[in-house]
C-alpha positions in Angstrom: -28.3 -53.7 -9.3 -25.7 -50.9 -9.9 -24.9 -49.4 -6.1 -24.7 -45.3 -6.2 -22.3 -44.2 -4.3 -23.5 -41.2 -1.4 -21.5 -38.3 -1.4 -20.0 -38.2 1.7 -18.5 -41.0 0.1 -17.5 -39.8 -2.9 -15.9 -36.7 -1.1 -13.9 -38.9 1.9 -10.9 -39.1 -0.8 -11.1 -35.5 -1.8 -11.3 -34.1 1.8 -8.4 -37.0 2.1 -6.3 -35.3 -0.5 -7.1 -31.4 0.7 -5.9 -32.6 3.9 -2.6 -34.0 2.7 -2.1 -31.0 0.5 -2.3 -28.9 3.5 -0.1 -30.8 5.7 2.6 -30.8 2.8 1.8 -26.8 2.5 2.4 -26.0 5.7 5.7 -28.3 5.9 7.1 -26.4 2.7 6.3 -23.0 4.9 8.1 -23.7 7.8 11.1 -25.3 6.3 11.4 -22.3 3.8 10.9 -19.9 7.2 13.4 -22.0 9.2 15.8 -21.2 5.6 14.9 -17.4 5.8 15.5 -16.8 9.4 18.6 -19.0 9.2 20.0 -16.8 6.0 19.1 -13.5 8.0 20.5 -14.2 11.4 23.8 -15.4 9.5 24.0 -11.9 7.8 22.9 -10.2 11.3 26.3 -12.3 13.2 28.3 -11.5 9.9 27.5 -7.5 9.6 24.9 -6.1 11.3 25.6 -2.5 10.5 25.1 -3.3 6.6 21.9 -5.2 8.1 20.3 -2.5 10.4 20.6 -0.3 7.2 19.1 -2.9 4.9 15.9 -3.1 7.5 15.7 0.9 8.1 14.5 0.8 4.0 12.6 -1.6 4.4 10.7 0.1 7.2 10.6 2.8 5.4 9.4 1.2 2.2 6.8 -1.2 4.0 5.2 2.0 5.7 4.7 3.5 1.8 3.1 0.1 1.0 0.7 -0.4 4.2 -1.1 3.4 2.9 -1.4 2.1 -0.5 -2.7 -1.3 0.5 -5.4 0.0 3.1 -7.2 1.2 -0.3 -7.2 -2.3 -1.5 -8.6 -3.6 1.9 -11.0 -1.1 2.5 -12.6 -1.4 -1.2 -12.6 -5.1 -1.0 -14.0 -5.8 2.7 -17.1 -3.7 1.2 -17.4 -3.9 -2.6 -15.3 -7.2 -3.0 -13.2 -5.6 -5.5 -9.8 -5.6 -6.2 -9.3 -1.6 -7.4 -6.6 -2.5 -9.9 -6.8 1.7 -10.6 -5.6 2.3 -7.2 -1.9 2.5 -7.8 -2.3 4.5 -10.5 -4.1 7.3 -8.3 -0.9 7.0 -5.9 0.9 8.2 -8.8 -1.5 10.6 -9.4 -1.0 11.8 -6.0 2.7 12.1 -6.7 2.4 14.1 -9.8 -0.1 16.8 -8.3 2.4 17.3 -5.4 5.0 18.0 -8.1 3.4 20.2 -10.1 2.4 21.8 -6.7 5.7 22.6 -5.8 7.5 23.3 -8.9 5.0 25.4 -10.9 2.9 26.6 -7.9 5.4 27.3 -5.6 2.5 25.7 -2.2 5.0 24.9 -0.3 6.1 28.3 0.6 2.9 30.4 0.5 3.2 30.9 4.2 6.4 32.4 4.1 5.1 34.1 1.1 1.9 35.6 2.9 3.4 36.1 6.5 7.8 37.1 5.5 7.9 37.5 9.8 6.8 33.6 10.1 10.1 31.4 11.7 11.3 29.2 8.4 10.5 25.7 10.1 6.5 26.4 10.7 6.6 28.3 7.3 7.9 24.7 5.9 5.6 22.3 8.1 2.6 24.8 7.1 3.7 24.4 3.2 4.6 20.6 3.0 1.3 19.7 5.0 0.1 22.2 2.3 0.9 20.3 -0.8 0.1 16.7 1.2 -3.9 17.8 1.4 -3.8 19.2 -2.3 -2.5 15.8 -3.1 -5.2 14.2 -1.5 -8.1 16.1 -2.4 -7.3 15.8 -6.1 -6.8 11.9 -5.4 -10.5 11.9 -3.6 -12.0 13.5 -6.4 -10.3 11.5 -8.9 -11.0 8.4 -7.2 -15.1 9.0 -6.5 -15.8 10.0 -10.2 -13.9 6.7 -11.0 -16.1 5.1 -8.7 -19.2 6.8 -9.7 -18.6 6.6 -13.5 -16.9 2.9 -14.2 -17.5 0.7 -11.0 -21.4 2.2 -10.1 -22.8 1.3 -13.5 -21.5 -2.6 -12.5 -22.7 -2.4 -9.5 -24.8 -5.7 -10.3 -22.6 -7.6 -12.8 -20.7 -10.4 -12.3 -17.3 -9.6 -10.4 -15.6 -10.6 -13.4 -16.8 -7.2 -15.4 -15.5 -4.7 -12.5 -12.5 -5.9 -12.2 -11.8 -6.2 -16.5 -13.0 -2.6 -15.6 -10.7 -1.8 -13.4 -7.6 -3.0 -15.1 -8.5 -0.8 -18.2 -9.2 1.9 -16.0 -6.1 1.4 -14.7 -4.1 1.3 -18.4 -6.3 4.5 -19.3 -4.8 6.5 -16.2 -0.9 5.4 -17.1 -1.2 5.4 -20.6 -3.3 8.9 -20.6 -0.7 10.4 -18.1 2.4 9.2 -20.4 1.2 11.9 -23.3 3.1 14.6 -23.6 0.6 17.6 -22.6 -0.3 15.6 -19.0 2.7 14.2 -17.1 5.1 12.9 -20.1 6.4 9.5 -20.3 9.5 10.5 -19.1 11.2 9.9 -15.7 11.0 13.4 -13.9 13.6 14.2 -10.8 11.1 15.5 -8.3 11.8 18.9 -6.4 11.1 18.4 -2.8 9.0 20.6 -0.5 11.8 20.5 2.1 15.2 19.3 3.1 15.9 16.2 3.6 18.2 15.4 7.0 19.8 12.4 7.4 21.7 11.1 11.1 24.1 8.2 11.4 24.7 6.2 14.6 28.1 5.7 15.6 29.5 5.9 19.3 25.9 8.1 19.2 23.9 10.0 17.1 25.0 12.8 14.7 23.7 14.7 11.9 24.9 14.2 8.6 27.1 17.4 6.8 25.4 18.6 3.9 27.7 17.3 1.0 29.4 14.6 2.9 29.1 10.9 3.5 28.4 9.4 6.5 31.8 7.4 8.0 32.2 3.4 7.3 30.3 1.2 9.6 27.4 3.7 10.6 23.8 2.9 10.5 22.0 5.8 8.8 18.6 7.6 8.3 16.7 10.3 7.3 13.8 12.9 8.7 11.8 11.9 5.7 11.6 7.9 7.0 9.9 9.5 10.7 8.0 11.3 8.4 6.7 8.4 6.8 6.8 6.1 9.8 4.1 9.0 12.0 2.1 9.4 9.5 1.7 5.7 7.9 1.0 5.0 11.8 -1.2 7.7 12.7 -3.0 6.4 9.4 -3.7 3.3 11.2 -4.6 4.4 14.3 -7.4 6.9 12.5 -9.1 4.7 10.0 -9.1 2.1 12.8 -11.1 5.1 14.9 -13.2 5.6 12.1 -14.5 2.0 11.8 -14.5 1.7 15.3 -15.8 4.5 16.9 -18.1 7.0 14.0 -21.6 6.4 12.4 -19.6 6.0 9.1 -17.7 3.3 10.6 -20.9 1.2 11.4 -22.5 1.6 7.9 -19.2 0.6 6.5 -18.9 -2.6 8.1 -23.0 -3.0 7.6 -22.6 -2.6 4.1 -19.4 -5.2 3.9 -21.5 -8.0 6.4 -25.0 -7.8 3.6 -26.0 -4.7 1.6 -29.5 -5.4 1.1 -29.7 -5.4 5.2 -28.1 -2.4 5.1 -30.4 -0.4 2.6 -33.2 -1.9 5.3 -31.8 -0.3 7.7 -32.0 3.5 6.1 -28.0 3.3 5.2 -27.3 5.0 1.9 -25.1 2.0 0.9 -24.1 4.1 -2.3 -22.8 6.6 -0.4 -20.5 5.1 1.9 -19.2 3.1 -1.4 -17.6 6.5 -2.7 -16.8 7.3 1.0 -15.0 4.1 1.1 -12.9 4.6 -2.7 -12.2 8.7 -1.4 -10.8 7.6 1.9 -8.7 5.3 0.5 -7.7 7.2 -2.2 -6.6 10.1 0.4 -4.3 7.8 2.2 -2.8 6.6 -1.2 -2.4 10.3 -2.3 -0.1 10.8 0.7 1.7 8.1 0.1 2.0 8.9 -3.6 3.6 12.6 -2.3 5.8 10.8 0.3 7.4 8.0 -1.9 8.4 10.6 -4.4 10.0 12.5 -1.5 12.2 9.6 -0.6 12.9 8.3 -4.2 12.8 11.5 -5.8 12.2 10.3 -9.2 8.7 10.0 -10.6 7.0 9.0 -13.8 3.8 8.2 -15.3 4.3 4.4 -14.7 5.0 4.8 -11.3 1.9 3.5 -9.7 2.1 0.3 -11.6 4.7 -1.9 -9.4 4.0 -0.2 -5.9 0.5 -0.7 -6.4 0.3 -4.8 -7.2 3.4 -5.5 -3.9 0.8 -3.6 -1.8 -1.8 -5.7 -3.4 0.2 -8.4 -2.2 0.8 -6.8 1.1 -2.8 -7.0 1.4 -3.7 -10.3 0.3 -0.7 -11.1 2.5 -2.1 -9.8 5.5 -5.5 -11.0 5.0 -7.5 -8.7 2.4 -10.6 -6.7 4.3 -8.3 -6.6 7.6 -6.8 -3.0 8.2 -4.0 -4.3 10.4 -3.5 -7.2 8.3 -2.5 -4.4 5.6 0.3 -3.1 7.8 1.4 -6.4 8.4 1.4 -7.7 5.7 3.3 -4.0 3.6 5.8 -4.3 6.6 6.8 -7.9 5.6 6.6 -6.9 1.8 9.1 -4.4 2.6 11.3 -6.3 4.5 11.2 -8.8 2.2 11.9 -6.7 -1.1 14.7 -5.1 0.7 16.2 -7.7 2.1 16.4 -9.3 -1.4 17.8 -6.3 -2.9 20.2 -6.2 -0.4 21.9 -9.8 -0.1 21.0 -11.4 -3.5 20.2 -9.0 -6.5 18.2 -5.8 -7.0 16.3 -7.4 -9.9 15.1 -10.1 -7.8 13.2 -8.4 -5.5 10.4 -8.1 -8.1 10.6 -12.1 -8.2 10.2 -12.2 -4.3 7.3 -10.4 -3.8 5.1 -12.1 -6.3 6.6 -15.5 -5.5 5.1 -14.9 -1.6 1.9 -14.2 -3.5 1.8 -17.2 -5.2 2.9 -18.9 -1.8 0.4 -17.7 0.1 -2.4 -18.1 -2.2 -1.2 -22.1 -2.3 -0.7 -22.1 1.6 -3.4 -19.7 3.3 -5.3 -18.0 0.1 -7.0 -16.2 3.5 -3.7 -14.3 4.2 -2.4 -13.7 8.1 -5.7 -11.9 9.3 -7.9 -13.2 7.3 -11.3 -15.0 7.8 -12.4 -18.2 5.6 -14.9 -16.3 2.9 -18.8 -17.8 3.1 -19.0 -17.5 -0.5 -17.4 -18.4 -3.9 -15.1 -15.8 -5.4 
């Protein structure tokens, strides 16, 4: 008679195998981070002024990415979708505020309305101006998104949103690139205020208008504080949100079991479109803030930001909200780093090559918790 084999013992060689595969994974990660560190401290020894610059843009790049990641996070811990459109509503976001400022003139209706108003609150008052016209327009855009492609698939397999949200992604780029909307055309972008820059050498001094900062200086600019407060005070008040409000709770009901939810009286449809506007806020600012530090937008623009903080948050453990800063710090330490010491080009390469490294090493990201149930 034929002997069956049970299936904890047809599985001993599999679990075997996984377990050999891991060990070699996490072998191959900590040689290629003893490699990485070992590259970076030699640059550090050799120049660190050209270093300290190359890690002031990445900060400032890696704060742009953790606001445009925290939408992917946010939509994902609850819906368990990737919102491929997302990006393309950051570059909504950085259109509005250009239209805003050039044809519209927001950014100096206080001065306009009080002329007896001192020039720096008229020019807070107007930038902070445009940044909430930005994001409403991104909220609103974002819920009828939400309401009109991603509600009616509410039920379907995962497989039809997220077909759904690539096209809906296409539609906003390719729709944007006509003529009549936003042009396909790369447009210099007019910003709501001036941009001061410092250097540090034998202490710190502001940059003349028109000159260069002198040889062996480390340099930056009001707009990267800019972007560092806000990208933190992000954090620190979606993190109270979750934490500490009513919305909070049915959010993270609604990501642990919706049906339980709906049991318990929470509109689970409603905090849905919550969940897409709040995220598409935060991307809408950081829409208007990358274009103030690039100055240079077009209707492709949300394409490339948006999938490196899609890997920012997969890096830092998708569905974690400090995972997302993590993880958009590294990216942009990462991308410019590359940039800096081995080609501009390849920094494109780098950031989906740690994708596809950390999909085949920890698919859970930094932060991330082992998922109960098949993607």
């Amino acid at each position: 008679m034929q002997q069956v084999s049970t299936p904890s013992q047809t599985s001993l060689p599999l679990v075997k195998t996984h377990t050999r595969l891991a060990w070699i994974g996490q072998l191959f990660f900590i040689v290629l981070g003893l490699a990485v560190v070992y590259i970076l401290g030699k640059n550090l020894i050799s120049n660190p002024t050209l270093f300290a610059n190359i890690f002031i843009s990445g900060l400032q790049l890696g704060f742009v990415y953790a606001m445009i990641a925290l939408g992917y996070t946010m939509v994902y811990g609850i819906v368990k979708l990737i919102n491929f459109a997302h990006g393309d509503v950051f570059m909504v976001g950085a259109f509005v505020s250009f239209f805003a400022v050039t044809r519209f003139n927001l950014h100096q209706w206080p001065l306009a309305v009080f002329p007896s108003i001192p020039p720096m609150i008229s020019v807070v008052i107007g930038s902070i101006s445009v940044i909430l016209l930005s994001m409403l327009i991104c909220i609103l855009l974002a819920v009828t998104i939400e309401r009109v492609a991603y509600k009616p698939l509410r039920d379907a397999p995962r497989i039809a949103a997220l077909i759904t949200a690539i096209g809906v992604s296409f539609f906003l780029e390719y729709f944007g690139a006509l003529n009549f909307v936003f042009s396909p055309r790369f447009i210099p972008y007019e910003r709501p205020f001036e941009v001061v820059a410092w250097y540090i050498k034998g202490g710190i001094h502001q940059v003349v208008p028109g000159t260069q900062p002198p040889d062996g200086s480390i340099t930056f600019s009001n707009i990267l504080l800019i972007i560092m407060l806000a990208s933190v005070l992000v954090q620190i008040f979606l993190q109270f949100l979750v934490k500490r409000t009513k919305i909070g709770v049915a959010m993270r009901a609604a990501s642990y079991d919706k049906q339980a939810a709906r049991l318990m009286g929470i509109d689970v449809d409603s905090v849905i479109s919550f969940t897409f506007a709040i995220g598409a806020a935060f991307a809408g600012l950081g829409g208007v803030l990358y274009a103030i530090a690039y100055s240079s937008i077009w209707s492709q623009l949300g394409i490339l930001p948006g999938l490196k903080a899609f890997i920012a948050a997969v890096l830092g453990g998708i569905g974690s909200i400090p995972g997302a800063l993590v993880g958009a710090l590294i990216m942009g330490q990462a991308e410019s780093m590359t940039a800096g010491y081995i080609s501009t080009p390849m920094r494109d390469a780098v950031a989906f090559t740690i994708l596809i490294i950390v999909l085949l090493i920890r698919p859970t990201g930094i932060f991330g918790e082992p998922s109960q149930e098949k993607a």
